[in-house]
C-alpha positions in Angstrom: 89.1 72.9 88.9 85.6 73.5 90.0 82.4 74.1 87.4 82.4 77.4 88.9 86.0 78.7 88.5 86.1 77.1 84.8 83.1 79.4 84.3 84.6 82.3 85.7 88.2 81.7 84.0 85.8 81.6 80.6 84.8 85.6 81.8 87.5 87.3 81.7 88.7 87.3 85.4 91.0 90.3 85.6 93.1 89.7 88.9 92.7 87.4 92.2 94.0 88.2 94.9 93.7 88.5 98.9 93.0 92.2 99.9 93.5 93.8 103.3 90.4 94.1 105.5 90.8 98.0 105.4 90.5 100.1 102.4 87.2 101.9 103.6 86.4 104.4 101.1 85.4 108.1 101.8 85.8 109.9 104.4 83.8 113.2 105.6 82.1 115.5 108.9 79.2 115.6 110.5 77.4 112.8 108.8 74.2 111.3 110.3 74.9 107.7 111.3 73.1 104.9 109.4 72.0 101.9 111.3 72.9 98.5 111.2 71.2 96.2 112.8 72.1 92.6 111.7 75.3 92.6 110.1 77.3 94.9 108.0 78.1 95.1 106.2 83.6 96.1 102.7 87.7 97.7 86.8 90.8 97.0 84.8 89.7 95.9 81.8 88.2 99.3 80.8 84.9 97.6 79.8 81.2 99.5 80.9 77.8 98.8 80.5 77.3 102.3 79.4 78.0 105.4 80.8 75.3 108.0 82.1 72.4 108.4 79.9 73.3 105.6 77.7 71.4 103.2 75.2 71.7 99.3 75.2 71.9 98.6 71.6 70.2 95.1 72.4 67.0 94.7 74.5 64.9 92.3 75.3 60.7 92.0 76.8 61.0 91.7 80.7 58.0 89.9 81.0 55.2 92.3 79.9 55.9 95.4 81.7 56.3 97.0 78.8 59.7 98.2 79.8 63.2 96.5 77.9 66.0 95.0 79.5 69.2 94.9 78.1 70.5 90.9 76.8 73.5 91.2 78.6 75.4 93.0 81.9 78.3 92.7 83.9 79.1 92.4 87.6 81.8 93.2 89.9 82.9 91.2 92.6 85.9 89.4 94.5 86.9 86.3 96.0 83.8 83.9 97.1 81.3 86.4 96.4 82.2 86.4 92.5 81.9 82.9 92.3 78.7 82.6 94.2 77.7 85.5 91.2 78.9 83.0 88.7 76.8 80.0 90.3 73.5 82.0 89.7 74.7 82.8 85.7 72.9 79.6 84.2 70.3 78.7 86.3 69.1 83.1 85.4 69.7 82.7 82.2 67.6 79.6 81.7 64.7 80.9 83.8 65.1 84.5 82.6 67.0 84.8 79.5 69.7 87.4 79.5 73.3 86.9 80.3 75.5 88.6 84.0 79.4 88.4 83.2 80.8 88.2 86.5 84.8 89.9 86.6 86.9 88.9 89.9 88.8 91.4 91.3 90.9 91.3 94.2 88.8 93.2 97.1 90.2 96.7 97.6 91.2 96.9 94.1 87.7 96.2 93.0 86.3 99.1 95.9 88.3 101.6 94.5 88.5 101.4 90.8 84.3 101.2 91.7 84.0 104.4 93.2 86.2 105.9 90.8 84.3 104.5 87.8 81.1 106.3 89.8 83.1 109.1 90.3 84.1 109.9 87.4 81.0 108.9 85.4 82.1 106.3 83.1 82.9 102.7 82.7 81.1 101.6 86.0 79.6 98.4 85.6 75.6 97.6 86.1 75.8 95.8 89.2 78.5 96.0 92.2 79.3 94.2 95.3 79.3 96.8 98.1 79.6 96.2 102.0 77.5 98.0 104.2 80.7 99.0 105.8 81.3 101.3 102.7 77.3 102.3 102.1 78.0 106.1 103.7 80.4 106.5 101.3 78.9 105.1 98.2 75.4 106.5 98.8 77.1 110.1 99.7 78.6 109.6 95.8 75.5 109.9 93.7 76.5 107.6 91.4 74.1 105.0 92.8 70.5 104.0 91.2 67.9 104.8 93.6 66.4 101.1 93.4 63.3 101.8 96.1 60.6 101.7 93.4 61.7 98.5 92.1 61.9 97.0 95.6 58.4 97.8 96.3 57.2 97.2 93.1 58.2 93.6 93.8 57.3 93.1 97.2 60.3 91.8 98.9 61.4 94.2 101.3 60.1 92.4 104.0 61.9 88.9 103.4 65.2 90.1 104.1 66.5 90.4 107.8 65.2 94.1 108.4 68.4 95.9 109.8 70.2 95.2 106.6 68.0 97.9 105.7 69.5 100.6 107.3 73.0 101.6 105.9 71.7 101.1 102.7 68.7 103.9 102.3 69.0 107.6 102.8 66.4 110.4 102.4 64.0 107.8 101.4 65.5 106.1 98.6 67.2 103.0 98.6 70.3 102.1 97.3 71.2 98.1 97.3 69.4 95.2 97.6 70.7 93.1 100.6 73.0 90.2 100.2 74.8 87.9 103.3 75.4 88.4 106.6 78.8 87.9 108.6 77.7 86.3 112.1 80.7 85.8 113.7 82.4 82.3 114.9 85.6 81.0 116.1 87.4 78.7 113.8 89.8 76.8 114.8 92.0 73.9 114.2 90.6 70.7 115.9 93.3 69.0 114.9 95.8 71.5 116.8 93.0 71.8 119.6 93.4 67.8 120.3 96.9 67.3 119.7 97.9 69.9 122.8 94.9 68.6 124.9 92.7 72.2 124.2 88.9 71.5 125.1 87.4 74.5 123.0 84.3 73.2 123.3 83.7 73.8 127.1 84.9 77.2 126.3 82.5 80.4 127.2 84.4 83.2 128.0 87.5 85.2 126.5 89.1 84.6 129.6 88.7 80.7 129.9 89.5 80.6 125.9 93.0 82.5 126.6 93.7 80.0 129.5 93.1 77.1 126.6 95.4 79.0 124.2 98.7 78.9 127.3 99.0 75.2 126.4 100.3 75.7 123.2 104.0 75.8 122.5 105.8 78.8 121.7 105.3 78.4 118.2 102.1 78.3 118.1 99.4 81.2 118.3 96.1 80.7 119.6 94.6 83.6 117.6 95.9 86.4 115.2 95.9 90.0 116.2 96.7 91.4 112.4 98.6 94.9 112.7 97.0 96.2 109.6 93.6 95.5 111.4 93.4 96.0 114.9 90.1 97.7 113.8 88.7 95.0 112.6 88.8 92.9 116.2 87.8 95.4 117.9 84.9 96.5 116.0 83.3 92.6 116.3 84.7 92.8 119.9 82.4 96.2 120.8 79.7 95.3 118.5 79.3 92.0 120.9 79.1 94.2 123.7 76.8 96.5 122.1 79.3 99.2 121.7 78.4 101.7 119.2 81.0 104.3 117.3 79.0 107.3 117.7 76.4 108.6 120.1 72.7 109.2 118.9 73.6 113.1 118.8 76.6 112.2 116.6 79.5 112.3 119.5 82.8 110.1 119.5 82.0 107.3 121.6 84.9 105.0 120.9 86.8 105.6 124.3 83.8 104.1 126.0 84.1 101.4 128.9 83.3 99.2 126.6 85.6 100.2 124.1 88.1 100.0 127.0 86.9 97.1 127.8 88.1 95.5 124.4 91.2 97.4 124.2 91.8 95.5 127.8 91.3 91.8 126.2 92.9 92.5 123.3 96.1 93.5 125.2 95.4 90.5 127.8 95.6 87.8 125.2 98.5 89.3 123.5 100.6 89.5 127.0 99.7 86.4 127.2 101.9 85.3 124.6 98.9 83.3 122.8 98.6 85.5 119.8 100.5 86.2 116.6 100.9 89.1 115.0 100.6 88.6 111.1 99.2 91.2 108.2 95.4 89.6 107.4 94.9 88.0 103.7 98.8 87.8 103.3 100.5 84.6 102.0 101.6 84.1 105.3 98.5 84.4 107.2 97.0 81.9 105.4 100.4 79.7 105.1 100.0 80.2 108.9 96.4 78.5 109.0 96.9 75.9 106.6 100.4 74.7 108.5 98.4 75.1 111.9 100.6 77.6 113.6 98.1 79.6 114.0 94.9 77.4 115.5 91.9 79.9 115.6 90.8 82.5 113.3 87.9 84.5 114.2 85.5 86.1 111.8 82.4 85.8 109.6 80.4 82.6 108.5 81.5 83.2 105.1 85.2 82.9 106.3 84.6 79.1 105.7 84.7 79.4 102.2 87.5 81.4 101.9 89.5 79.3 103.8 88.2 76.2 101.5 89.5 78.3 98.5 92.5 78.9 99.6 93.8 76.0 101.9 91.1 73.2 100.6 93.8 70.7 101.9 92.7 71.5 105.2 89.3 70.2 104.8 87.9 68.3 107.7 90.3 69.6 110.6 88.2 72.7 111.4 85.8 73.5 113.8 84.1 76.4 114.3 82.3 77.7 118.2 80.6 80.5 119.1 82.6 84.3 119.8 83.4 84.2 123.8 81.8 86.1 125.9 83.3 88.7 128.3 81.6 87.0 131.5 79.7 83.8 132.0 76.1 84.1 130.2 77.0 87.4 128.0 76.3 87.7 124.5 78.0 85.5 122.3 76.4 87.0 119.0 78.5 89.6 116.5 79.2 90.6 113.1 82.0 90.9 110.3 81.2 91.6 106.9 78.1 91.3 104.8 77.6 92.7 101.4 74.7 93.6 99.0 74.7 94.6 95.5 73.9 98.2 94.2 73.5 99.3 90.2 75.8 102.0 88.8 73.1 105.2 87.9 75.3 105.9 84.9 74.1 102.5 83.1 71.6 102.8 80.6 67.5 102.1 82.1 67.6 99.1 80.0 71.1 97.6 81.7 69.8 98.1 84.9 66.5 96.7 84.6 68.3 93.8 83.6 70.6 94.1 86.8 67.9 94.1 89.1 66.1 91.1 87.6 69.2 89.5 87.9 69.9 90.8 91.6 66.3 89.9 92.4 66.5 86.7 91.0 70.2 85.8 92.8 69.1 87.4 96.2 65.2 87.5 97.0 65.3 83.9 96.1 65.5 80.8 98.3 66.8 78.3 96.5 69.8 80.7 95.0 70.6 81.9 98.5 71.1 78.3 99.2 72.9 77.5 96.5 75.4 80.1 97.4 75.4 79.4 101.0 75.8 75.3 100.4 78.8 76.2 97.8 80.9 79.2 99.4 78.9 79.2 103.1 77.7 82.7 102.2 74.9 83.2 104.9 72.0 84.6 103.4 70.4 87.6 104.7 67.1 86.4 103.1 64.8 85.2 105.8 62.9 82.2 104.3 66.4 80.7 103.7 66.5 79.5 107.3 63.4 77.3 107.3 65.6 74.8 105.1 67.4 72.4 106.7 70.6 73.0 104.7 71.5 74.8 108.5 71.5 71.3 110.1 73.5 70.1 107.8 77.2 69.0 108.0 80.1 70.6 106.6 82.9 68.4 105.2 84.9 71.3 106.0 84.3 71.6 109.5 84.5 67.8 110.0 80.6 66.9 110.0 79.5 69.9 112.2 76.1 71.8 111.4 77.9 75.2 112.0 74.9 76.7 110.3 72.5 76.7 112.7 74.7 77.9 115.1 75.0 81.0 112.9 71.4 81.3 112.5 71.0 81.0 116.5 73.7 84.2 116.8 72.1 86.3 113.7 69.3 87.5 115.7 70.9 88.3 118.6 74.0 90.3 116.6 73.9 94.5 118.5 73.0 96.8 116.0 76.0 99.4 115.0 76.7 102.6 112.9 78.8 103.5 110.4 78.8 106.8 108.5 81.4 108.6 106.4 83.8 108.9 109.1 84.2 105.3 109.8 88.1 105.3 108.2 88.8 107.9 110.5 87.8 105.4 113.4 89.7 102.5 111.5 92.9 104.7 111.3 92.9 105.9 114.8 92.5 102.3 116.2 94.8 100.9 114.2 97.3 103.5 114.6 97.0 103.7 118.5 96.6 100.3 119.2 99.7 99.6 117.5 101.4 101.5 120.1 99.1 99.5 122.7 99.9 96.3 122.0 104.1 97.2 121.7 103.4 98.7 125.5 104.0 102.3 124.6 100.4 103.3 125.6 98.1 101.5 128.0 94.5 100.7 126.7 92.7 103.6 128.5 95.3 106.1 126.6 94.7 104.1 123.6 91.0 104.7 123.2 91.2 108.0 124.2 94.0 109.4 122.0 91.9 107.2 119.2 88.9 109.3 120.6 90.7 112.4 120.3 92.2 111.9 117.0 88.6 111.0 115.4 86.9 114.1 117.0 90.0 116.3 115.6 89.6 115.0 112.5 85.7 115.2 111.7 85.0 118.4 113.8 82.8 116.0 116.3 82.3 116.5 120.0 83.4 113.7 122.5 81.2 111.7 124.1 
């Protein structure tokens, strides 16, 4: 057992467990998109750090602003992200004083019993992971702490990546303070790649990647096309292509060409008989990846720790290579994921004074962001993070490969893309119509645009 699990086993870890890759909170009409530009962005225990209007009943100086902070808080997270929150604990308290208790939740269950705790007023905790994914929806709440003042006050707006910004601010205020970023990869099994004679690494487009994946045997998948997230492919998919959800005047734009042009590979590669079809974060799908019938996995930088959590065994037969591109010399940059952490408004001022040192401290802070990144390959979203070399060096869990410059090559070239309050409506119209796709009952043009039709019914939008 790791330092950092013994640490969070000793703080009252309340459940851990794999979490689909849906579970988008809120839902809504007519909401203004909010921008992002880098990357997305996505309690049972009954304890709070005070509900609205609160007092801490212990406080300490923070520093000589005349203002308290509480001695202790507690945070909400899941998976890697908790333990990176739980690597930051010591070296914070021994710098700062003061004391974060980090609870690990599996994903969705930690999502919703957030936005109900905001919800209902009570028992939030002070600090929360959130993905951008789900900013809309948070923001649109109330129960968030307007943290812009702080922000400014410390003068680190401007060291993060700047469209990280945009999902998280609304009317002016400012809502979270930016954690990771999800640049996409390929992973895959070099040890599955070599033993069927796959060169991966000459690989550029989708289509020469699918002609790698036809000499594998029957049994084994190139790539997974999970059924309970078409959504999710497709949305790194478009965003490579610089597809984007929603018009500027707020029209349905998801039966674009490019849209259809997704929908297309999606279905090519699975007629191709070089995909599986198995339910992402399940015991099987990661049975599937540790036992190598399943050889590439395609998703966010911090994906690598995931995987090294859960099938640590593998450690040394992956690789990871840029996304495909749709034709020779086309962008090869996308996004999945990406969180940042917000403050509950219902906390007392002197809990989330405290938060905020401690989410300053953990975030706006080079040599944490490595930390986190070098432990649970978390890419940072703080910009003087890349000037380490830490990106050129090798992982032991990719064999000796520096994926992390790669992923600092594709983080400034990832399309911008919107989400708003109606973003589950998209997820369940893709997932729901391209279901049908993929089992041949609808081709990909009547796909997107019964998914089209379905989100424009649904939030009273016009088609694009």
């Amino acid at each position: 057992m790791t330092d950092s699990n013994r640490r969070l086993d000793r703080r009252r870890i309340l459940q851990l467990s794999a979490a689909g890759l849906a579970g988008l909170a809120g839902c809504g009409t007519g909401s203004q998109p909010a921008t992002d530009s880098s990357g997305s962005g996505d309690g049972g225990s009954g304890s709070s750090d005070g509900g609205s209007g609160g007092s801490s009943t212990e406080t300490s100086s923070d520093g000589g602003s005349g203002s308290q902070m509480a001695s202790s808080v507690t945070a909400w997270s899941w998976d890697v992200a908790a333990k990176s929150l739980d690597l930051i604990d010591e070296p914070y308290e021994e710098a700062n004083g003061g004391d974060v208790t980090v609870e690990q939740f599996g994903r969705s269950n930690m999502k919703d019993k957030f936005k109900s705790r905001i919800l209902s007023g009570s028992g939030a905790p002070a600090i929360a992971t959130m993905e951008s994914v789900d900013a809309a929806a948070w923001v649109d709440t109330g129960g968030l702490r307007d943290i812009s003042g702080w922000i400014e006050d410390a003068g680190i707006k401007d060291g993060f990546v700047s469209g990280k910004w945009g999902p998280l601010t609304k009317d002016g205020a400012t809502y979270a303070l930016p954690w990771d970023l999800g640049p996409v990869g390929m992973f895959y099994r070099n040890d599955v790649a070599n033993e069927h004679g796959l060169d991966l690494e000459s690989v550029e487009t989708w289509d020469q990647f699918i002609a790698e994946g036809e000499k594998l045997p029957d049994d084994t998948a190139l790539m997974n096309l999970p059924p309970n997230d078409y959504d999710g492919v497709w949305r790194m998919m478009f965003r490579q292509l610089g597809g984007l959800p929603f018009t500027d005047s707020g029209a349905v734009n998801i039966h674009s060409e490019k849209s259809l042009q997704v929908a297309r590979q999606m279905k090519r590669a699975h007629d191709a008989g070089v995909t599986s079809s198995v339910a992402s974060w399940s015991s099987e799908w990661f049975n599937r990846f540790a036992d190598g019938s399943i050889t590439g996995l395609y998703g966010g930088a911090w994906i690598e720790g995931t995987l090294k959590a859960e099938i640590g065994d593998t450690s040394g037969k992956w690789r990871v290579m840029k996304p495909p591109a749709y034709e020779s010399g086309g962008n090869r940059a996308t996004n999945w994921g990406g969180s940042n952490l917000v403050i509950a408004d219902q906390v007392s001022d002197a809990k989330a004074r405290r938060a905020f040192d401690y989410m300053q401290f953990a975030l706006a802070n080079k040599e944490m962001q490595l930390k986190m990144y070098r432990e649970n390959g978390l890419f940072p979203a703080y910009k003087p993070a890349y000037e380490s070399d830490a990106f050129d060096q090798g992982s032991e869990f990719l064999g000796g490969q520096a994926a992390g410059r790669m992923f600092a090559e594709i983080a400034p070239n990832i399309p911008s893309y919107t989400y708003t309050t109606d973003t589950p409506e998209i997820t369940k119209a893709i997932n729901s119509e391209f279901k049908k796709m993929i089992s041949g009952d609808l081709t990909a043009k009547e796909a997107v645009d019964s998914a089209a039709s379905q989100v424009a019914d649904r939030t009273g939008r016009e088609l694009a």
